[in-house]
C-alpha positions as a Markdown table, in Angstrom:
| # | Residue | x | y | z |
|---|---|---|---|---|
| 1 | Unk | -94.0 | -55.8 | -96.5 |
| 2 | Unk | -90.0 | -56.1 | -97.1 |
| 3 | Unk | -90.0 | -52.3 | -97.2 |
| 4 | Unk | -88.2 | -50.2 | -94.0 |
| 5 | Unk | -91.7 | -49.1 | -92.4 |
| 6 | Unk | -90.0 | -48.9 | -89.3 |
| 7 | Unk | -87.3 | -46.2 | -87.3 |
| 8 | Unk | -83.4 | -48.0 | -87.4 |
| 9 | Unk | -79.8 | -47.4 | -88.1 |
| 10 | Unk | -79.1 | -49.1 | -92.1 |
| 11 | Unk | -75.9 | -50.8 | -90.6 |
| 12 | Unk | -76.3 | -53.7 | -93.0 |
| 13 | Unk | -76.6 | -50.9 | -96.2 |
| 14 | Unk | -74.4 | -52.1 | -99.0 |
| 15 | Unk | -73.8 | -51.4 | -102.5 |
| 16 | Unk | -73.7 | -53.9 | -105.7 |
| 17 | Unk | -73.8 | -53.4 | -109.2 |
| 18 | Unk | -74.6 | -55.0 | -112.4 |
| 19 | Unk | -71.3 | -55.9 | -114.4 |
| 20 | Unk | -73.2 | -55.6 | -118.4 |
| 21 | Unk | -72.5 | -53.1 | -120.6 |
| 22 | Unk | -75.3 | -50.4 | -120.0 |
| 23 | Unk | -77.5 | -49.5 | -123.4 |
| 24 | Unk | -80.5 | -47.3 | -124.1 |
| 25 | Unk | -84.3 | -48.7 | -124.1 |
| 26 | Unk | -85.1 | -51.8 | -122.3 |
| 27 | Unk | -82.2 | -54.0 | -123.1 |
| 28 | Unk | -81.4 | -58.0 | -123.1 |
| 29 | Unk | -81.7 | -59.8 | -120.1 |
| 30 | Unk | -78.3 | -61.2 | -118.9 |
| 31 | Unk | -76.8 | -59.5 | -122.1 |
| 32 | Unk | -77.1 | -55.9 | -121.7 |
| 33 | Unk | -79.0 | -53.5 | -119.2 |
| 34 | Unk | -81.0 | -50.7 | -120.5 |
| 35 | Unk | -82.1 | -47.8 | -118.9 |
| 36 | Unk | -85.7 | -48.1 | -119.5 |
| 37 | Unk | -85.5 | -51.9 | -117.7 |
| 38 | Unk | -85.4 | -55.1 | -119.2 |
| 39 | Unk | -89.6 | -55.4 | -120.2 |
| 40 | Unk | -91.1 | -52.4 | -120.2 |
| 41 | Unk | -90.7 | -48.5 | -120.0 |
| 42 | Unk | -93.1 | -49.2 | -116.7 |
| 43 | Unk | -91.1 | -51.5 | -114.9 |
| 44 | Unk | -87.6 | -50.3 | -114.1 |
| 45 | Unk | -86.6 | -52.3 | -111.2 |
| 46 | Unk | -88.4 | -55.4 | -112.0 |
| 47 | Unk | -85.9 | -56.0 | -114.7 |
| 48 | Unk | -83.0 | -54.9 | -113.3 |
| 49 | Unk | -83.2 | -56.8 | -110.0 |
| 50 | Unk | -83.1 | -60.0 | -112.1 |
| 51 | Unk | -79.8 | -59.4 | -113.1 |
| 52 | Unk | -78.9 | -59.4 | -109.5 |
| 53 | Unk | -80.5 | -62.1 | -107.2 |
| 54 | Unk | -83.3 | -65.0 | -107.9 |
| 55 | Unk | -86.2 | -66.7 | -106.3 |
| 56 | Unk | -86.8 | -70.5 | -106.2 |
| 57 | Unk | -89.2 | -70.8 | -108.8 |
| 58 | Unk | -91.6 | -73.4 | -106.1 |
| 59 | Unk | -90.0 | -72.7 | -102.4 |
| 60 | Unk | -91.4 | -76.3 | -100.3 |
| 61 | Unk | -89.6 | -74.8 | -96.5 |
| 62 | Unk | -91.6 | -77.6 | -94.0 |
| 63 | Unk | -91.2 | -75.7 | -91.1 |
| 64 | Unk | -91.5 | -72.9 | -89.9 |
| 65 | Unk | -88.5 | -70.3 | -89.6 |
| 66 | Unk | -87.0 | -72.3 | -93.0 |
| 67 | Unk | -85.3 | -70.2 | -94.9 |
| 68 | Unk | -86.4 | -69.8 | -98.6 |
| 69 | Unk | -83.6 | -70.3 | -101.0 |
| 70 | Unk | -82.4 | -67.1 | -102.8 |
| 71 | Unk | -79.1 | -67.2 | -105.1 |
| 72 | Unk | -77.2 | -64.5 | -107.2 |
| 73 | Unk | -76.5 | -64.5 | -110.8 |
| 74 | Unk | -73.6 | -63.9 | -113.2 |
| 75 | Unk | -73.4 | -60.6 | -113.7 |
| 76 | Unk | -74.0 | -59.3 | -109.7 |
| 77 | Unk | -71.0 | -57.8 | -108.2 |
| 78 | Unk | -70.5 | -56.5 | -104.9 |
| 79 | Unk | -68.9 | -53.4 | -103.0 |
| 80 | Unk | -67.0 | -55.1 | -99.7 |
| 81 | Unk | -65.9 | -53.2 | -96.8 |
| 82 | Unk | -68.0 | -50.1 | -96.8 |
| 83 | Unk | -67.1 | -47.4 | -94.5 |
| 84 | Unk | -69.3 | -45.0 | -94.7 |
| 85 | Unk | -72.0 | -44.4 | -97.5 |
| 86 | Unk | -72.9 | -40.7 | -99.1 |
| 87 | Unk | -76.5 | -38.9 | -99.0 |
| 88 | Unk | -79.2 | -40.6 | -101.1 |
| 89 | Unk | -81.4 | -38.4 | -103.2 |
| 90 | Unk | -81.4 | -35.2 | -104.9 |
| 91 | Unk | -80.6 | -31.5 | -102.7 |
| 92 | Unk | -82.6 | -28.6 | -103.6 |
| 93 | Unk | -81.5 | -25.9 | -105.8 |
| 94 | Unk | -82.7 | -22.6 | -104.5 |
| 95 | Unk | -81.9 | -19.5 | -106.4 |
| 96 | Unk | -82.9 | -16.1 | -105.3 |
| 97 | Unk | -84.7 | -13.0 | -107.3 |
| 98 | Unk | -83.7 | -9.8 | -106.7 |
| 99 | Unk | -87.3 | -8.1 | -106.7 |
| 100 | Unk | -86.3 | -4.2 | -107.2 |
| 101 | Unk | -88.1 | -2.0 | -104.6 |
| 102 | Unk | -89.2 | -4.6 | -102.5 |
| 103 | Unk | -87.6 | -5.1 | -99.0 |
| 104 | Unk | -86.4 | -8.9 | -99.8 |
| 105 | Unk | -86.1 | -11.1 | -102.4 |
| 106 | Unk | -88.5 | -14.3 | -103.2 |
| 107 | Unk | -86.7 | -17.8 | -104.3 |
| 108 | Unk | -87.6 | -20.5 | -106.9 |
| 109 | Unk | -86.2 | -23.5 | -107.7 |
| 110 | Unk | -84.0 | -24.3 | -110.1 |
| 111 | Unk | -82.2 | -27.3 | -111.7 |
| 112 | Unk | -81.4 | -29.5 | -109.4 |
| 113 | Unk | -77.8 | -30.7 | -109.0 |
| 114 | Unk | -76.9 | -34.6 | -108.8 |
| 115 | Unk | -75.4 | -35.7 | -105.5 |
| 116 | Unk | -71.8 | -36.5 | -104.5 |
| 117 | Unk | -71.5 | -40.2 | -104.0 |
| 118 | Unk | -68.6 | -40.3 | -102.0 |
| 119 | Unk | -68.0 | -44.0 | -100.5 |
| 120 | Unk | -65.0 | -44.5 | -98.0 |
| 121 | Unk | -63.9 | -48.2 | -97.6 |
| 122 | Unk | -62.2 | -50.1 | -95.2 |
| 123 | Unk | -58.8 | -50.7 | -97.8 |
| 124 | Unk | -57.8 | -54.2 | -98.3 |
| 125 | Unk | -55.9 | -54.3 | -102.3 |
| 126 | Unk | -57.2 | -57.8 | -103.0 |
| 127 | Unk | -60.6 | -57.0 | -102.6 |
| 128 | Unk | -61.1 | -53.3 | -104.0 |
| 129 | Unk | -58.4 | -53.8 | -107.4 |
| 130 | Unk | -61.4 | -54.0 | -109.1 |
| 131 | Unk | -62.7 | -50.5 | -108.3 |
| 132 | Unk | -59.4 | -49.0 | -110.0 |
| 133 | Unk | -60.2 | -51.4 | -113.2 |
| 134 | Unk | -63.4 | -49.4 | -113.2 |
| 135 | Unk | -62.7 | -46.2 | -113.0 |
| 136 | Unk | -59.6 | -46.4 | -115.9 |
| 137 | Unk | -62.3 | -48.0 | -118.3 |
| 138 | Unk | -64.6 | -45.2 | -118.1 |
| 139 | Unk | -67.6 | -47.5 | -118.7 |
| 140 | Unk | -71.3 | -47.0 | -116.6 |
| 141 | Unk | -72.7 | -49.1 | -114.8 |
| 142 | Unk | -76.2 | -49.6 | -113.0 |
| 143 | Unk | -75.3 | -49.5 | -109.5 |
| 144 | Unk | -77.7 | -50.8 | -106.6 |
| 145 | Unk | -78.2 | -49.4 | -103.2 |
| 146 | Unk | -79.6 | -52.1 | -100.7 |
| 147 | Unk | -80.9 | -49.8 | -97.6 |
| 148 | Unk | -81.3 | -52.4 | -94.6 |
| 149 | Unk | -81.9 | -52.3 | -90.6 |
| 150 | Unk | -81.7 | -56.1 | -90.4 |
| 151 | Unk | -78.9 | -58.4 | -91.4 |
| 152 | Unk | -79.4 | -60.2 | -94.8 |
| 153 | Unk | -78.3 | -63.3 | -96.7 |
| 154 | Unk | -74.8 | -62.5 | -97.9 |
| 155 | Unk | -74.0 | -64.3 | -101.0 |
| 156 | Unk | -70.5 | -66.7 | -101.3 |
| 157 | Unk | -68.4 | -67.2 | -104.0 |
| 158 | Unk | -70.2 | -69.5 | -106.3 |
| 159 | Unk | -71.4 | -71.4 | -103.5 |
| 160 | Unk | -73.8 | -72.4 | -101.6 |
| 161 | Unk | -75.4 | -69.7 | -98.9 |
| 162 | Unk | -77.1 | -69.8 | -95.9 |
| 163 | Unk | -80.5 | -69.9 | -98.0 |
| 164 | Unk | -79.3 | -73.5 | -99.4 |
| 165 | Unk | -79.4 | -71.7 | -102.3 |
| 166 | Unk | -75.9 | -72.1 | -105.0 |
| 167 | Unk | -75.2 | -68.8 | -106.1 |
| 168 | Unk | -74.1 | -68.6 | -109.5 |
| 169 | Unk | -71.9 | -65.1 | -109.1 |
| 170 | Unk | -67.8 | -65.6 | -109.0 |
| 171 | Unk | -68.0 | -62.8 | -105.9 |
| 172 | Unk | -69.3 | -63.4 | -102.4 |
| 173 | Unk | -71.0 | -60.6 | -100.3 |
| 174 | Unk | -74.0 | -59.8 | -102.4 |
| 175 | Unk | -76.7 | -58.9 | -99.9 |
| 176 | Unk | -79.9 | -61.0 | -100.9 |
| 177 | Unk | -83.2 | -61.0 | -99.2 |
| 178 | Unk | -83.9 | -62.9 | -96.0 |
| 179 | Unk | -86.8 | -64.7 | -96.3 |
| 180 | Unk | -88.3 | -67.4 | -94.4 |
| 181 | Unk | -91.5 | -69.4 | -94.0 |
| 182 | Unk | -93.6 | -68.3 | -90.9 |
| 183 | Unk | -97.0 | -70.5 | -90.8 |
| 184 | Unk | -98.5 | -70.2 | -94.1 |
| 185 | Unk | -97.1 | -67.1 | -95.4 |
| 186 | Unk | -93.4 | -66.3 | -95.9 |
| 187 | Unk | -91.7 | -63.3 | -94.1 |
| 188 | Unk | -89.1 | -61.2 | -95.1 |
| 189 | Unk | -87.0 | -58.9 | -92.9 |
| 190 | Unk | -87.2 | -55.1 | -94.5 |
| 191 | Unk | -84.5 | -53.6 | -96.6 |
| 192 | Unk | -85.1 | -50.2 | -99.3 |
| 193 | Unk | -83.3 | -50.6 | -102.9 |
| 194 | Unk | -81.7 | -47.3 | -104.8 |
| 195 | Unk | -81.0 | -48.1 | -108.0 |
| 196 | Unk | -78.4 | -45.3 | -110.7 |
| 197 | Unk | -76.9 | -45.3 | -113.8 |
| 198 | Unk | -72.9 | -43.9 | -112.8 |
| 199 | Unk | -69.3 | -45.0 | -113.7 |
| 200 | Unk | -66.3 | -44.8 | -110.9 |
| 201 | Unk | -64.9 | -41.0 | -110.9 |
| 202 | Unk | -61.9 | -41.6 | -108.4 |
| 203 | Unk | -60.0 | -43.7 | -106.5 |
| 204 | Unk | -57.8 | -42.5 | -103.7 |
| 205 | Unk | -56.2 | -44.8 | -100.9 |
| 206 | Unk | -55.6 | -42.8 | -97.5 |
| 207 | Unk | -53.1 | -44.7 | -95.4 |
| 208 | Unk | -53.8 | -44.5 | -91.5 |
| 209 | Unk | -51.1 | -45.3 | -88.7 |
| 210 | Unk | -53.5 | -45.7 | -86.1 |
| 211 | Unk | -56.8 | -47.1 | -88.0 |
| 212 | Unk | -57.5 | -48.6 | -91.3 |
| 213 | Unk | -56.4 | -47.9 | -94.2 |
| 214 | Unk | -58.9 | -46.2 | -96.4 |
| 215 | Unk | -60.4 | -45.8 | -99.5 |
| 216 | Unk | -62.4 | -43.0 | -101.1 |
| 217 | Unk | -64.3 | -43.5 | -104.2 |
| 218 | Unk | -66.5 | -41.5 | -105.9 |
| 219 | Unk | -69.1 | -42.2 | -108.4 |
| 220 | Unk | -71.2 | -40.3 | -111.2 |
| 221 | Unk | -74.8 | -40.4 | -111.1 |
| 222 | Unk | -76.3 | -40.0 | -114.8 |
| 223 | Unk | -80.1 | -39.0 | -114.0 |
| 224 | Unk | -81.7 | -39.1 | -111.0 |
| 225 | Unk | -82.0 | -42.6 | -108.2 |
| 226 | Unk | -85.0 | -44.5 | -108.9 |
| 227 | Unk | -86.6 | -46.1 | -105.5 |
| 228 | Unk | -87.1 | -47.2 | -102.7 |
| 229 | Unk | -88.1 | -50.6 | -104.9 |
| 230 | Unk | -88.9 | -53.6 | -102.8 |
| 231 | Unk | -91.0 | -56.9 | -102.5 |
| 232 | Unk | -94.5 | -57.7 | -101.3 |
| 233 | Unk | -95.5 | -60.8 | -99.9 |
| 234 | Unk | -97.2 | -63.6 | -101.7 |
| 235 | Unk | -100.5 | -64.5 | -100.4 |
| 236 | Unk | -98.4 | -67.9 | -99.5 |
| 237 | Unk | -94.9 | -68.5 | -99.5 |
| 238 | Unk | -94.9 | -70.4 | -102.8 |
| 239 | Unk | -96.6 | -67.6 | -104.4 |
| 240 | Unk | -94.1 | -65.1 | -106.7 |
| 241 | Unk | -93.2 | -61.4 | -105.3 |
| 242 | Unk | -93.7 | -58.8 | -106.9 |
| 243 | Unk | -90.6 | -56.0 | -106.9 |
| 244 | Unk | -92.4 | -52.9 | -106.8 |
| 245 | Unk | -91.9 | -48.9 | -106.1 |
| 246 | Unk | -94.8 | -49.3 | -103.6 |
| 247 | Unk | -94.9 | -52.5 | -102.3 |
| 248 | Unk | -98.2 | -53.9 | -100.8 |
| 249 | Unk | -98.9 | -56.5 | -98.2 |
């Protein structure tokens, strides 16, 4: 199953979003995102992962190690030239209790604080001019998290990629997944998606005389991450996947 089950560095991690206007309740595919997905309350990622990357609808690879064709849609945007990436997840919130007459005090836990997603990038202007555009609009966005160990398919500017596949996004360097036929079945090198509702709080260039320029950036989270989401495999590679919080063989 695509999801990390193994130990590994996440040097091909990157980060994407979805360029819609975000809206409450489920939302219109390729219109609108909503926070509760695009079909159901149930199924978060499902819909939101659409707006992102696509599956041919009948793969046909003839042999084996063929790659399966996967392509990128309108509205998927991508974060180049990441540096270094932030924690993922939520810290603890411990508070302590004085208990009077006691020798030491007990803790409980209370209301947990959101992350700083603080993302330094490798600074080139024509590529990150965007990031500025975003953070003077003010507007959220859902942004994705692709956790991976192995190298992925990397999207090209409207295109075709190393899948065969013709993405449909104006932006190259989406990751997609890497998927290929192996006998029967279809195989899929392992990657972990983070998905949050944010908008872009900062944007500070640091220039360098010996290294890189650099650029910090700091996003909002609204809420809390949902994932890891992920694919099983099909029964056969022409069988559909299914995107899933707990993905099964």
């Amino acid at each position: 199953m695509p999801n990390i089950t193994s130990i590994g560095a996440g040097i091909f991690t990157s980060l994407a979003y979805i360029d819609l206007p975000v809206v409450e309740g489920l939302g219109t595919s390729n219109t609108t995102v909503g926070r509760s997905g695009q079909t159901s309350a149930a199924n978060l990622g499902t819909g939101w992962v659409l707006e992102l990357e696509e599956r041919e609808s009948t793969p046909t690879p003839t042999s084996e190690g063929e790659l399966i064709e996967w392509n990128t849609t309108l509205a998927s945007k991508p974060f180049g030239r990441i540096r270094e990436f932030p924690n993922l997840g939520i810290p603890a919130n411990i508070v302590n209790v004085p208990q009077y007459g006691q020798p030491s005090s007990s803790q409980v836990v209370g209301q947990s604080d959101p992350p700083n997603l603080d993302f330094t990038f490798n600074y080139v202007p024509s590529v990150h001019h965007f990031i500025d555009t975003m953070r003077a609009s003010g507007d959220k966005y859902l942004f994705r998290v692709r956790l991976a160990a192995g190298e992925q398919l990397v999207s090209t500017a409207a295109g075709t990629n190393e899948s065969g596949a013709t993405d449909v996004g104006t932006e190259a360097g989406v990751n997609l997944p890497y998927e290929f036929k192996a006998v029967l079945l279809a195989d899929m090198r392992e990657f972990s998606d983070f998905w949050f509702f944010g908008s872009v709080a900062s944007f500070e260039i640091v220039p360098a005389l010996t290294d890189a320029n650099q650029l910090n950036v700091s996003l909002t989270i609204d809420g809390q991450l949902s994932g890891p989401w992920s694919y099983s495999d099909g029964a056969a590679f022409g069988d559909a996947l299914t995107y899933d919080l707990a993905p099964t063989a």
